[in-house]
N, C-alpha and C positions, 0 to 999 in steps of 0.2 A: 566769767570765772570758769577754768575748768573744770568739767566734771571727774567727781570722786565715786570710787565703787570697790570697797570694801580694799580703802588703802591703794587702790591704782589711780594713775593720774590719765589722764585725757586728750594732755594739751599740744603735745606736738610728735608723737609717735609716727602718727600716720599722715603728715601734712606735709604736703609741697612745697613748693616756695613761700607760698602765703602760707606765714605765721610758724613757717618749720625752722629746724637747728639748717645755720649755713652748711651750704654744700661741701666745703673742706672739712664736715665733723661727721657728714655722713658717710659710712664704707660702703659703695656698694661696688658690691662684688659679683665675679663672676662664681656660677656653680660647677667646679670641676666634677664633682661627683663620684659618687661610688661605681656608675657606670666604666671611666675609664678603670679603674682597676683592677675591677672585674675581668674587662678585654684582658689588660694587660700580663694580671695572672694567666689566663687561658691562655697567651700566645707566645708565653715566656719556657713551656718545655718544663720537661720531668727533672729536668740538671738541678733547675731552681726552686722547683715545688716547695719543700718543705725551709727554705728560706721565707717564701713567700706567707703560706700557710701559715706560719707561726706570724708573721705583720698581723693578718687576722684578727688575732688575740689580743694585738694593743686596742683595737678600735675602742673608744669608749661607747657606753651603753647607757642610753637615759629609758625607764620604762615610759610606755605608750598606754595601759592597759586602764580601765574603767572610764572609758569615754562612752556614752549612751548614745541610742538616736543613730545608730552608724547606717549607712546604706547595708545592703545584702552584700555580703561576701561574692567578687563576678565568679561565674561558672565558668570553669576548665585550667587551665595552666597559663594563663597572659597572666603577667605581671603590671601591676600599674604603681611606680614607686614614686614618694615625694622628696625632691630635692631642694634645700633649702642653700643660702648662701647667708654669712652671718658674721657681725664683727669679735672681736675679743668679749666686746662690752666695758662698759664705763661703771664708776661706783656713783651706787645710789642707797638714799639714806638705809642705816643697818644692814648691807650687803657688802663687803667691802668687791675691789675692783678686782682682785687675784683670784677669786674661785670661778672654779671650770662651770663648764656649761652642764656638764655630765652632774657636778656637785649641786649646783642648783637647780635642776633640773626634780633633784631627789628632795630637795629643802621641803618642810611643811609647807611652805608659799613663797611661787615664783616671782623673783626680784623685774615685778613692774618697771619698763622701762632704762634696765639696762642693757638690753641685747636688742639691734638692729636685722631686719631679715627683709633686705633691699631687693634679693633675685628671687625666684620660685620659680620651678619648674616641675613637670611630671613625666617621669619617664615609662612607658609603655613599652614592654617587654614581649613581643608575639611568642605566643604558645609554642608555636615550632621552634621559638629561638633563632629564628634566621634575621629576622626585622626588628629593630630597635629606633621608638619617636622620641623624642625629646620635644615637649611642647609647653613654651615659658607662660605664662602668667601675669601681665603687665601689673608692677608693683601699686600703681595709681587703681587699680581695678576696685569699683567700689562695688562692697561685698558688707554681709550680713556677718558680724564677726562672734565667735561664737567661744567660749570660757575653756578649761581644762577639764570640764565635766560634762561639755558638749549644750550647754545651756544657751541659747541667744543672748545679744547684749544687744549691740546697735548698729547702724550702718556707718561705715569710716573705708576708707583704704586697708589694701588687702594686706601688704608689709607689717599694718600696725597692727595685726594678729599677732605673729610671733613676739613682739614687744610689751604686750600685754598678758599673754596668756600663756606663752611656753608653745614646748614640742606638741601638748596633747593641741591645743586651742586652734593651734592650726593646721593639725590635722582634720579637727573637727569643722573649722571655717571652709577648707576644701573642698572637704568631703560633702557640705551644704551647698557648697556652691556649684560643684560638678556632680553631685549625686554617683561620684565613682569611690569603690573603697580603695583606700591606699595601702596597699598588703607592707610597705615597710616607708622606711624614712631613713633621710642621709643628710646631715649636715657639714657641712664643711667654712671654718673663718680664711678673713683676706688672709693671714702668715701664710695657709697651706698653699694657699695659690701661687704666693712669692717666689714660696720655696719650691712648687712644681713646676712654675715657668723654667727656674734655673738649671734645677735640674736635668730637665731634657734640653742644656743648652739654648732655650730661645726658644719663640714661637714665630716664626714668621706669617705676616698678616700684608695685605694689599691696601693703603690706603687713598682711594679715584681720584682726592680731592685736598686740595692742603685748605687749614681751618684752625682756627683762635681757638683755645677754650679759656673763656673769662676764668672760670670760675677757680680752676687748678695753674691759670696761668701758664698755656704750655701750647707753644705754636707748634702744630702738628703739619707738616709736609707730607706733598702729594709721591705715592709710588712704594716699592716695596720694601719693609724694613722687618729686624728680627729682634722680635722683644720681650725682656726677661725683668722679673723685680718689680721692683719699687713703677718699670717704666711700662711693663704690660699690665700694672693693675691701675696705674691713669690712665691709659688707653681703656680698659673697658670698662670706664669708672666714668667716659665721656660723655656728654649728653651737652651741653651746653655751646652756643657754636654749629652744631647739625640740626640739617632742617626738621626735621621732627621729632627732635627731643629723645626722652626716651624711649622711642618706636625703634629710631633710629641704632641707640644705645645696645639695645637686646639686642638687633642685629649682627651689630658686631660683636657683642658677649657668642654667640653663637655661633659665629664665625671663627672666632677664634677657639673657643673649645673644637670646632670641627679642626682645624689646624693642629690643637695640642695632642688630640688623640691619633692623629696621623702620623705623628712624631713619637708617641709612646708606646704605639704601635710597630714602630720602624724594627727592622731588624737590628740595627744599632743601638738600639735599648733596651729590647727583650732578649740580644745576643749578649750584650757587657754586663758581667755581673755588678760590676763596680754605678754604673748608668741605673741600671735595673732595681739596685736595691736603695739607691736616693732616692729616687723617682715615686716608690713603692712608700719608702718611709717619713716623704713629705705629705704623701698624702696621709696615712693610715697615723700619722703621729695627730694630724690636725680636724680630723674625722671624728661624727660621732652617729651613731645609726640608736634606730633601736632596741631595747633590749631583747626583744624576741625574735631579732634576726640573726641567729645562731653562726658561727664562724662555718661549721660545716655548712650549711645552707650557704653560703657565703661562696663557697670553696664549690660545693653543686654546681651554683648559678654561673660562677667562672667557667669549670669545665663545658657546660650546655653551651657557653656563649663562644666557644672557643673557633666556631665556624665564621664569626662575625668581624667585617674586616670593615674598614669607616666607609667604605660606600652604601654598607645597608643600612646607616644609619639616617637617618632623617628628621630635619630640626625644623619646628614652625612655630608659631606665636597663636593661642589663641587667640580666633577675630573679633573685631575690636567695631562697632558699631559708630561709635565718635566719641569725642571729650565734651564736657562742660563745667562749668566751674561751680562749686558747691559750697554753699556760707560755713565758716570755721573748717572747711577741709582744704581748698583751691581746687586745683584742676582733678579730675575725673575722670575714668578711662569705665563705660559701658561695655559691656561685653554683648555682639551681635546676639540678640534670643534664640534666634532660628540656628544659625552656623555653628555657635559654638554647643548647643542644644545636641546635634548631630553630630560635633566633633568629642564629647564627653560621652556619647552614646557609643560613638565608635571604640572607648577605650575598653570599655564596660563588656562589649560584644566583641571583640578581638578584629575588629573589623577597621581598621584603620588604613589600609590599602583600599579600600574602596571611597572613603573621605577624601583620601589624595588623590585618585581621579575623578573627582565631584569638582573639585574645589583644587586644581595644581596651583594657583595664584598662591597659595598660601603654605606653602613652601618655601623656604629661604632660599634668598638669590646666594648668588657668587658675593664675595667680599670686592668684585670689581664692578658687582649692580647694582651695590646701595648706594646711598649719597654720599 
């Protein structure tokens, strides 16, 4: 039977294959994030400012505040932000399926098991503002998951934090797990993603190897192609078919966001007003941060970042020590004690250039050096 706790269910939030909802009911998504927007405001020029600036103001705002137990606040100006990736959500009993995440978010009590948070990532903001990590979070990572009050519950899969507890819960399960505070939060669902692919007309991605995927039923061909919609969110929604599974998967989620903000980047979309302000209001429509990250802070962190061009950015996966399979969960994703121990240290310490010459393996290859 599964387990019950105070009206939450148990049973397949955070479960794999074995014993989870089919993989055509799952969204997982990529995390665009608040990061590109940020660039993009910065590189878009004073013409556009208050176009932009006013986007800002749509963001929706869920509060973060009365979470206990937090790590220390890290010293100096690095920023370490958490990105989540998230579907619409489905109706579950007494919650109906139309209210926003922002509205629920605010309910007396979080609707258990309607909202999916398949990608996680942490973004590391260097103090100077010259260097910008992006470093994902394998969704199978089994973690100690922790309530909207920052209370322990129990060990499951790290996705099935946000399914269960909300915006605070997995701040709180993070913040346990890497012992680093997260100064803010950015959600983003699959729509926004759709509608940013298109926007910037396309993302074009290399793929080394043609490959089946059962599960979405979609033979994918070797070489390069540009994809927008419905057809770049089953490309990084792939996993099945490549040899490693969701290892593999992140890779390319990562990949391709490196491509997207190269493109949002482009002069040809922070020059066209017309380009610029879709671009701007796919995302910012479909976006939700916290409430204590202020539009002007917002608007700061754009200008600071406005020197940052996609080659300083750098994308990696926390390291992953191996899988094993765990009764009523399935498969497993350990995180190395040691590596990633010093890779969470590094976030904390601003010191994550010195990680990536410890450890260069663990850097994202090319989109023409996975499998």
């Amino acid at each position: 039977m599964p387990r019950r706790d105070s009206g939450r269910r148990y049973d397949d939030a955070g479960k794999g294959r074995a014993g989870g909802l089919p993989f055509h009911r799952r969204h997982r998504k990529l995390v665009v994030g608040l990061l590109s927007a940020v660039l993009l405001v910065a590189g878009a020029g004073a013409s556009y400012a208050y176009l932009l600036n006013s986007k800002f103001g749509d963001i929706a705002k869920v509060k973060t505040t009365g979470l206990k137990d937090r790590p220390d606040p890290d010293q100096g100006k690095a920023l370490n932000i958490m990105l989540l990736g998230s579907d619409k959500g489905k109706a579950v009993p007494g919650v109906p399926a139309d209210t926003t995440l922002e509205q629920d978010a605010s309910a007396a009590e979080w609707p258990s098991g309607k909202y999916r948070s398949d990608t996680l990532m942490v973004v590391h903001i260097a103090a100077n503002r010259k260097k910008v990590y992006l470093v994902s979070i394998p969704r199978d990572t089994a973690a100690m998951l922790y309530d909207e009050t920052g209370a322990p519950t129990r060990e499951e899969k790290l996705n099935a934090a946000f399914s269960y507890y909300g915006p605070n819960g997995t701040i709180s399960t993070v913040e346990h797990l890497t012992d680093v505070r997260m100064r803010h939060m950015a959600i983003i669902d699959w729509a926004g993603f759709k509608d940013l692919s298109r926007a910037v007309g396309g993302v074009p991605v290399y793929i080394p190897r043609a490959f089946f995927d059962p599960s979405q039923k979609i033979q994918w061909n070797a070489g390069k192609q540009t994809l927008e919609g419905k057809k770049a969110l089953a490309y990084v929604r792939t996993r099945y078919g490549l040899p490693n599974g969701d290892f593999d998967r992140i890779a390319r989620q990562q990949n391709f966001l490196r491509a997207m903000m190269k493109k949002m980047l482009a002069k040809g979309t922070t020059r066209n007003p017309l380009k610029l302000t879709r671009t701007v209001s796919a995302l910012t429509q479909n976006l939700t941060v916290d409430a204590e990250w202020s539009s002007g802070d917002m608007r700061g962190l754009a200008l600071s970042l406005r020197g940052v061009e996609e080659k300083d950015v750098t994308f990696l996966t926390a390291p992953v020590a191996g899988t094993e399979t765990v009764s009523g969960l399935g498969s497993v994703a350990r995180l190395d004690p040691v590596k990633s121990k010093e890779l969470f240290q590094a976030m904390k310490n601003d010191t994550m250039g010195k990680y990536i010459k410890k450890y260069p393996d663990e850097v994202l290859k090319s989109d023409k050096e996975i499998s």
